[in-house]
C-alpha positions in Angstrom: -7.9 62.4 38.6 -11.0 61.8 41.2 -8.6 58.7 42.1 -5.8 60.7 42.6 -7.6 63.8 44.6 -9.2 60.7 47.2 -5.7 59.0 48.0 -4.4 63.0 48.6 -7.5 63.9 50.5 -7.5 60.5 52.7 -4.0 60.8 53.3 -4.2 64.6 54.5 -6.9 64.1 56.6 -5.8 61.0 58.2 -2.9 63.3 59.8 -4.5 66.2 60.2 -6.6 64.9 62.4 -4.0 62.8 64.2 -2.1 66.1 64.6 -4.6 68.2 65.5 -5.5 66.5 68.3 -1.7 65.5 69.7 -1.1 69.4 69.1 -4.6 69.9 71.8 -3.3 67.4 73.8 0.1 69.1 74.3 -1.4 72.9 74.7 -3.7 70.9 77.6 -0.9 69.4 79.6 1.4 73.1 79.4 -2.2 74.5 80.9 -2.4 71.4 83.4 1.2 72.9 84.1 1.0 76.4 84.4 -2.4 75.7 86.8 -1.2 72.9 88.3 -1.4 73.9 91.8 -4.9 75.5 91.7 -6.0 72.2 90.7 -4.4 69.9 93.2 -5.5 69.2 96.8 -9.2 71.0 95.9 -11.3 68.0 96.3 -12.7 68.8 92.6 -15.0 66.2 90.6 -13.7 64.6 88.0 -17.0 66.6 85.9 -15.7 70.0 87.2 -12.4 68.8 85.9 -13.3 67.7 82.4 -15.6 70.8 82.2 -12.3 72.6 82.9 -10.2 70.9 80.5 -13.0 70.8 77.8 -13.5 74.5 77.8 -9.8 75.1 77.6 -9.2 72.6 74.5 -11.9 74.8 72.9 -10.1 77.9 73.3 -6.4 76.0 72.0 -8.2 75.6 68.5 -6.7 79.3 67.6 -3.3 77.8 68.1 -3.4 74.2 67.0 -5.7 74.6 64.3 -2.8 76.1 62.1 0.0 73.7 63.6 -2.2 71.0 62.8 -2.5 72.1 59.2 1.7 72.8 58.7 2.1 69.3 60.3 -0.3 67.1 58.0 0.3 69.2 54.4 4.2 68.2 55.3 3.6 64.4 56.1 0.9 63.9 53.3 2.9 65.3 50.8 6.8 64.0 52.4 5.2 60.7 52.4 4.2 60.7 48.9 7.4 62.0 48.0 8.9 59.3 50.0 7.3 56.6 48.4 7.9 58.1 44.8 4.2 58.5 44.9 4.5 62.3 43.8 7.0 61.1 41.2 4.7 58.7 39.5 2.1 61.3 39.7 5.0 63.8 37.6 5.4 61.3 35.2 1.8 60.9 34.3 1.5 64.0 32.9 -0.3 66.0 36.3 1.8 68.9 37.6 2.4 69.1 41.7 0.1 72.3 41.9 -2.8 69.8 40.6 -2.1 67.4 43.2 -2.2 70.1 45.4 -5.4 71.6 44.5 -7.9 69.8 46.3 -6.1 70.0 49.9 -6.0 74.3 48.6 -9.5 74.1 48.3 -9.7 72.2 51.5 -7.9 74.6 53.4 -9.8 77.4 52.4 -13.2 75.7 53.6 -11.2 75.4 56.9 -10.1 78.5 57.0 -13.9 79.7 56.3 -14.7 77.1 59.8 -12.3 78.8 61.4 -13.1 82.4 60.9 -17.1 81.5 62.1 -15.4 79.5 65.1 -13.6 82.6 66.0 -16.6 84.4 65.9 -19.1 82.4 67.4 -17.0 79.3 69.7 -14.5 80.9 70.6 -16.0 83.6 72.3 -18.8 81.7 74.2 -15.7 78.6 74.9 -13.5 81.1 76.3 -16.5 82.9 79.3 -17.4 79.4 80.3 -13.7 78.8 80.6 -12.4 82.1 82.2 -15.3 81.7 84.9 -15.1 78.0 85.5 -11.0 79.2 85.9 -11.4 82.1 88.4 -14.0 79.7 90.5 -11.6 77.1 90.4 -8.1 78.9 91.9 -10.0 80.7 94.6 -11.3 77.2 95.8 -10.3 76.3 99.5 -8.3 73.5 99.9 -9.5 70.1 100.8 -10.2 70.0 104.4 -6.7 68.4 105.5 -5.3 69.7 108.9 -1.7 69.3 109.1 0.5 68.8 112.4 1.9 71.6 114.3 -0.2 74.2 111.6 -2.9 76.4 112.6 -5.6 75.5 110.4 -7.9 78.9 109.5 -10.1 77.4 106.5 -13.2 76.8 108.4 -15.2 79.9 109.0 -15.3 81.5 112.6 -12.2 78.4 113.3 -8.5 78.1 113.9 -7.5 74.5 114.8 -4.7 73.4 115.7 -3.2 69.3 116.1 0.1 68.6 117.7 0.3 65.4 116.4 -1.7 62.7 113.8 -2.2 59.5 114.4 -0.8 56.9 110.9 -4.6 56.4 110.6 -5.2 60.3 109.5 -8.3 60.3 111.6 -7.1 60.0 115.5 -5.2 63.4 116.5 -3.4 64.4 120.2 -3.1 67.7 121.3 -5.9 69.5 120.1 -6.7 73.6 120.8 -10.0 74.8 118.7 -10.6 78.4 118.7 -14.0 79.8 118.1 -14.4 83.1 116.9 -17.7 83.3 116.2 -18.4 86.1 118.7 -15.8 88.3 116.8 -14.2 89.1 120.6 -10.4 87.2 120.2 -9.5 84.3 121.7 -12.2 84.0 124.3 -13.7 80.5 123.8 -10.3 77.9 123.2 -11.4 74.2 124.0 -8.2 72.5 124.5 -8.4 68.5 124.6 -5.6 65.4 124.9 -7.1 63.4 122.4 -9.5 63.2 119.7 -10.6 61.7 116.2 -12.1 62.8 113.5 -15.0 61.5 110.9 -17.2 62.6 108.1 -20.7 62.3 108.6 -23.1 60.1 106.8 -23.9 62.7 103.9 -20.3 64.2 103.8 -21.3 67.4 104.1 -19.9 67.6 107.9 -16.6 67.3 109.2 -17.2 65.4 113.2 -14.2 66.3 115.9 -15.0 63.8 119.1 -12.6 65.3 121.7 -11.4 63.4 124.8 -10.3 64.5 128.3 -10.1 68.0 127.3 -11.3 71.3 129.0 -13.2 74.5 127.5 -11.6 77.9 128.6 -14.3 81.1 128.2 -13.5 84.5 129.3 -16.9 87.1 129.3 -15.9 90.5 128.0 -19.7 91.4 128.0 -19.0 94.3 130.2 -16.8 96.7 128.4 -16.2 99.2 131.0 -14.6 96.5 133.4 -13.1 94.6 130.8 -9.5 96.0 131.8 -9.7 95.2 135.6 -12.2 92.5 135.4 -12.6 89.5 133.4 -15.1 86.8 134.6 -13.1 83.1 133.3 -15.1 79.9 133.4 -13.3 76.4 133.1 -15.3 73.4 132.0 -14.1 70.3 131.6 -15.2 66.7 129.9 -14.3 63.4 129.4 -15.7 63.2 125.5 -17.2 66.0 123.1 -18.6 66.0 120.0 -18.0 69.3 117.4 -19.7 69.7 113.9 -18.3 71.6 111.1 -19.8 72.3 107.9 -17.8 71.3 105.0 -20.0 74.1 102.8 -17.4 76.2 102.4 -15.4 73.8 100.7 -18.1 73.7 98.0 -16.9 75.3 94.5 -18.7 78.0 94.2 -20.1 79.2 90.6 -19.9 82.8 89.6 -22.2 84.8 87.5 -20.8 84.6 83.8 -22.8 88.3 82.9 -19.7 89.6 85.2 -17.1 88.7 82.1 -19.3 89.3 79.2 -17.7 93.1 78.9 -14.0 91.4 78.2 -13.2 91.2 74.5 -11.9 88.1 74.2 -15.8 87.0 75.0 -17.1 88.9 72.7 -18.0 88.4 68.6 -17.6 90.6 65.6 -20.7 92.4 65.9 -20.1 92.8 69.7 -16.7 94.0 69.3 -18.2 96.7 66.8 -21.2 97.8 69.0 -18.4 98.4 71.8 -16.1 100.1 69.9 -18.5 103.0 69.2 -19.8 103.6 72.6 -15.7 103.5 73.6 -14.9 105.7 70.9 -17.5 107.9 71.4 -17.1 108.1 75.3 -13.4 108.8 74.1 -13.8 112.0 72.4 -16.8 112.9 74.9 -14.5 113.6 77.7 -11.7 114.4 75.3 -13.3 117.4 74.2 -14.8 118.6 77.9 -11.5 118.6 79.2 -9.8 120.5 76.0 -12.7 122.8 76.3 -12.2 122.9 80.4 -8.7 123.5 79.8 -9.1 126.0 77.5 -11.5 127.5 79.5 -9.0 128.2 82.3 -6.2 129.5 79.8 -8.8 132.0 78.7 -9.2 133.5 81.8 -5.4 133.8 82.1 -5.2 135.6 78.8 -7.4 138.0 80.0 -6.0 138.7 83.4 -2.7 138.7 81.8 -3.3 141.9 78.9 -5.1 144.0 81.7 -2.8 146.9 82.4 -1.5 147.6 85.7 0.4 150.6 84.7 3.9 148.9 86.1 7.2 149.4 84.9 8.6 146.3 87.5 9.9 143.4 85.5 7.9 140.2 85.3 8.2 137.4 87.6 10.8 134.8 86.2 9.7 130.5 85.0 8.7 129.1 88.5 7.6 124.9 87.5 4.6 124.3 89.8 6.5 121.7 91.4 8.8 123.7 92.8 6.1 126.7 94.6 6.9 124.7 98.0 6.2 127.5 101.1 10.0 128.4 101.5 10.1 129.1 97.8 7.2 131.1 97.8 8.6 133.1 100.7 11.9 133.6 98.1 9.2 134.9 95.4 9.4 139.0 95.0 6.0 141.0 95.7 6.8 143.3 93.3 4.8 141.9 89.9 3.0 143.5 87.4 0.6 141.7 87.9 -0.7 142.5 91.5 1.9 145.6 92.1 -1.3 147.4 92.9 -1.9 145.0 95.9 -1.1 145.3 99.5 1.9 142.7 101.0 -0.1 140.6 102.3 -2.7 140.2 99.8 0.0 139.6 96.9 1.1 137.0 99.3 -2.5 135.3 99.8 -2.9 135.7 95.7 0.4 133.5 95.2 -0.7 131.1 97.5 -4.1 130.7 96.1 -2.4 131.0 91.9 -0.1 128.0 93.4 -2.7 126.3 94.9 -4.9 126.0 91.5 -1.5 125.5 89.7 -1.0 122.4 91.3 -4.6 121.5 91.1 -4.4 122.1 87.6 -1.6 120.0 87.2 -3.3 116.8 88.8 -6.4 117.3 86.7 -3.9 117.2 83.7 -2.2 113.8 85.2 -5.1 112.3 85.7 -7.3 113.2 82.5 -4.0 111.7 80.8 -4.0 108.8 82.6 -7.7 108.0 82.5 -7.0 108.6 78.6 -4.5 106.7 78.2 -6.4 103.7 79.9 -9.8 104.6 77.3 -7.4 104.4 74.7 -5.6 100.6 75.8 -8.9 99.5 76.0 -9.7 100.8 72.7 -6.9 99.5 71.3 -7.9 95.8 72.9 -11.1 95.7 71.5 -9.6 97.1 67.8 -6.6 93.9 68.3 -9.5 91.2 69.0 -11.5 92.6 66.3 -8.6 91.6 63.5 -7.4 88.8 65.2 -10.9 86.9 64.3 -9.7 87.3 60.8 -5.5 86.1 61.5 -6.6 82.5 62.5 -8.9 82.1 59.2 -5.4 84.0 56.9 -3.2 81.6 58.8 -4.6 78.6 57.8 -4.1 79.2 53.6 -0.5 80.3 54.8 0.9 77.4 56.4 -0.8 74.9 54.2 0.7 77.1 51.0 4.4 76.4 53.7 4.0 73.3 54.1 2.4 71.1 51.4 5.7 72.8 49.4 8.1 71.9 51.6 6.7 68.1 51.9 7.1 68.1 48.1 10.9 69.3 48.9 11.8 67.9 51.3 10.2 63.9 50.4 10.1 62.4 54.6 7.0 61.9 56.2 6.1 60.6 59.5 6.4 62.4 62.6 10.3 63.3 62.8 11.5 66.2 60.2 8.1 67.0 59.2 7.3 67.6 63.2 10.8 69.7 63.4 10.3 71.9 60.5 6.6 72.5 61.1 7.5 73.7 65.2 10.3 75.9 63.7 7.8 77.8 60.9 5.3 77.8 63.8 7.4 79.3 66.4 9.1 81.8 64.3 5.5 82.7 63.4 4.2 82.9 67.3 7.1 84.9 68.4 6.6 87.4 65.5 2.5 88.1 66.5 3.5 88.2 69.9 5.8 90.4 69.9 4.4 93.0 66.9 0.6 92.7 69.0 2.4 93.4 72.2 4.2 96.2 70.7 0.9 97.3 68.7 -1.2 97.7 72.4 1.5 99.3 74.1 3.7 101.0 72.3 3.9 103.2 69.0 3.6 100.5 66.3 0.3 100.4 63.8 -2.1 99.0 65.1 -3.3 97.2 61.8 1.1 96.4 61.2 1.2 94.8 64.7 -1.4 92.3 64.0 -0.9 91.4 60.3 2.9 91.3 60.8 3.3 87.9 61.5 1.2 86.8 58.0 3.2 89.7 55.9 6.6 88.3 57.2 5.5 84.3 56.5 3.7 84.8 53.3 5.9 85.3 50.6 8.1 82.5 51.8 4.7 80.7 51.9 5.0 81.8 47.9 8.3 81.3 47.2 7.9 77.6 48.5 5.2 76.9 46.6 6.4 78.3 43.2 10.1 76.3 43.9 7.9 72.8 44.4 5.6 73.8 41.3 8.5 74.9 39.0 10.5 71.8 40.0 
C-alpha cells in the first residue's frame, strides 16, 4: 500500500507543480498585457521589473493555486487510467477511494497552506505590489524627444526639434523654452543645429546648440508691461544646456498610505476594522435619526397649536417644486400663519421652503455618505470570507477532478487541460458575478461569496461517488 500511495503521490505532484507554475506564468503575461503600456518606454531596471512581476505572481496564487490542483488530480489520475494502472490497482483488491486517499489528505494540508497564505502572504504580496504598481504607471517616459512634438517632460521645459539626425543624437531646428520664471514664453533660445549627449554619470541630459540666438523679453515692470516691453537678442555660435534627468527617476511611495485597503489587510485586521466601521456606522446613524427626529418634533408641535381658523389647509407642495413663481401661486390664507400680516406669511414660506430644501440635502447626503460606510463595510465583510474560499476551493476541485481523471482515463495536457479550464471558468464566472452582486446589490452577503462552492460542490460529490461506485 506505502508502494502504491508513493507512485500516486510522485505522480500528483510531479504535475501539480508543472501546472501550477504554467498556470502563474499565463496569469503574468495577461497582467504583462493589461499593463503593457505603463511598462514600456519607462527606462525601468530589469530589478524594478522582476520586483514587479514577483509581487504580482504572489498575489496570482488565489487563482492558480486551485487550477493547478483541478489540472494535476485529472492527469495523475487519467494517466493511470490510461495506462490501466487504476485497473490493476481494482483488480488487486484496493478500491479507487483508497487510491485516492493520500492525494485527499494532501489537499487538505494545502488547503490548510493556503488559508495561512491568504492570511499572512497575500496581504503583505499584494501592498508591495499595489505600490510598486501605482509608482510604476505614473513614471515619466524615457527621455526621448520626438520630431515636430513639443516635448514638456522636463520640469520648467518645452523643447521642440524639427528634425533628427539617423544617429538619434544630432537635431536641426531647435526652440527651448524656459519657464522657470513662471512669466510665459519670455526666455526661447532658438538654434539651427545641435546634438545631444548624456553625461559621464547619466544623470544629465547635455544639448550643445549651434548658430542659434536667445530671445528675452523683461516683464519686470508690471505697470508698463502693456506699452512697454524691454526685448534683448543674443546670439552664439555654440551653447552648452544641462538638464537633470532626476525626474525620470522612479519614485517610491510610502506603503503606510495603502495599509487601510482590505485586500492588505489579515484576519485579525479585517476584524479590528470592521468594529470601528460598524461602530462609526451606527454613531452617525443614530445622530442623524435623532437630528431628524428632532426637527419632526418641532413640526408636530407647531402643527397641533390652534390658530382658531376655519380656512382649509394648504394642499401637498414636493419641496422641489417651491421655485419663487410657485411660491407667489401659494395662498396666504393657512391655518397655520392666518394670524399673520401679508408680508410676514410671505417671509415665513420663504424661510419654511428654504429649511425644506435644506432639509432635503441633509437627507441626500447623510444617505449617500451611508451608503458609502456601508460599501465599505460590505468590502471589508467580502475580504474577510474570501480568506476562507481559496482554502474550501482547494478540497472541491481536487474531490472534481481526481473523479473525473478516474472517468474520463487521458492524461497529458489536452482533455485534462480542457475540462479543468471549463470547471474553472464556470466556477470564476459564478464568484464574480454572485460577489459583485453581493457588494452592490441586494444579494446575501454570506450567499454571494459561498455561491460559487455551493453550486460546484455537490457535482464535486456526485463525481466522486460515480468513480468510487464504478
Amino acid at each position: 500500500m506505502k508502494k502504491l500511495y508513493k507512485l500516486i503521490l510522485k505522480s500528483f505532484l510531479g504535475s501539480f507543480v508543472f501546472t501550477f507554475f504554467i498556470v502563474i506564468f499565463v496569469l503574468l503575461m495577461q497582467f504583462l498585457w493589461v499593463y503593457v503600456d505603463d511598462l514600456v518606454g519607462k527606462g525601468l531596471s530589469f530589478k524594478i521589473i522582476m520586483e514587479l512581476f514577483f509581487h504580482a505572481s504572489i498575489t496570482f496564487v488565489p487563482m492558480a493555486l486551485p487550477l493547478a490542483i483541478l489540472l494535476a488530480s485529472i492527469m495523475c489520475f487519467g494517466d493511470l487510467g490510461e495506462h490501466y494502472e487504476l485497473v490493476a490497482i481494482k483488480a488487486s483488491g484496493v478500491s479507487v477511494w483508497t487510491a485516492m486517499r493520500p492525494l485527499f489528505i494532501f489537499s487538505i494540508l494545502l488547503s490548510a497552506m493556503a488559508f495561512v497564505f491568504s492570511d499572512s502572504v497575500k496581504p503583505v504580496a499584494m501592498l508591495k505590489f499595489k505600490t510598486l504598481l501605482f509608482d510604476v504607471r505614473r513614471q515619466k517616459l524615457a527621455f526621448d524627444i520626438k520630431e515636430g512634438v513639443f516635448y514638456k517632460d522636463i520640469e520648467n521645459y518645452v523643447i521642440y526639434v524639427d528634425k533628427k539626425g539617423k544617429d538619434g543624437s544630432t537635431i536641426y531646428g531647435v526652440k527651448i523654452y524656459d519657464h522657470t520664471d513662471r512669466d510665459g514664453n519670455n526666455k526661447i533660445m532658438v538654434a539651427d543645429s545641435g546634438k545631444m549627449s548624456l553625461s559621464p554619470n547619466q544623470r544629465c541630459i547635455i544639448f550643445s546648440l549651434y548658430n542659434g540666438y536667445n530671445y528675452t523679453e523683461d516683464n519686470s515692470n508690471k505697470q508698463t508691461f502693456k506699452f512697454n516691453r524691454p526685448f534683448e537678442r543674443m546670439s552664439f555660435k555654440e551653447e552648452h544646456l544641462k538638464f537633470s534627468l532626476a525626474s525620470f527617476d522612479l519614485t517610491r511611495s510610502n506603503e503606510d498610505m495603502y495599509k487601510s485597503y482590505q485586500a492588505m489587510m489579515n484576519i485579525q485586521q479585517l476584524t479590528t476594522a470592521l468594529d470601528s466601521l460598524e461602530q462609526h456606522y451606527d454613531t452617525k446613524q443614530t445622530r442623524f435619526a435623532q437630528g431628524f427626529q428632532q426637527r419632526l418634533g418641532n413640526y408636530e408641535k407647531a402643527k397641533n397649536i390652534d390658530f382658531k381658523s376655519n380656512v382649509e389647509p394648504l394642499n401637498e407642495v414636493k419641496n422641489d417644486t417651491l421655485s419663487p413663481p410657485v411660491l407667489s401661486r401659494i395662498p396666504l390664507e393657512w391655518p397655520l400663519i392666518d394670524h399673520l400680516d401679508p408680508q410676514v406669511k410671505r417671509s415665513v414660506l420663504d424661510a419654511a421652503t428654504g429649511n425644506s430644501r435644506t432639509a432635503k440635502e441633509n437627507v441626500a447626503f447623510n444617505r449617500q455618505d451611508l451608503g458609502a460606510m456601508r460599501l465599505n463595510i460590505k468590502k471589508h465583510r467580502l475580504e474577510l470570507h474570501k480568506k476562507f474560499t481559496l482554502s474550501f476551493a482547494c478540497i472541491i476541485f481536487f474531490l472534481i477532478g481526481a473523479p473525473l481523471g478516474t472517468i474520463i482515463r487521458k492524461g497529458g495536457l489536452g482533455l485534462p487541460v480542457v475540462i479543468s479550464v471549463l470547471f474553472f471558468v464556470i466556477y470564476y464566472i459564478i464568484s464574480t458575478v454572485a460577489e459583485r452582486m453581493a457588494e452592490f446589490g441586494d444579494m446575501n452577503l454570506f450567499l454571494g461569496v459561498w455561491l460559487s462552492s455551493i453550486v460546484i460542490l455537490p457535482v464535486g460529490l456526485f463525481l466522486t461517488f460515480k468513480a468510487t461506485k464504478n
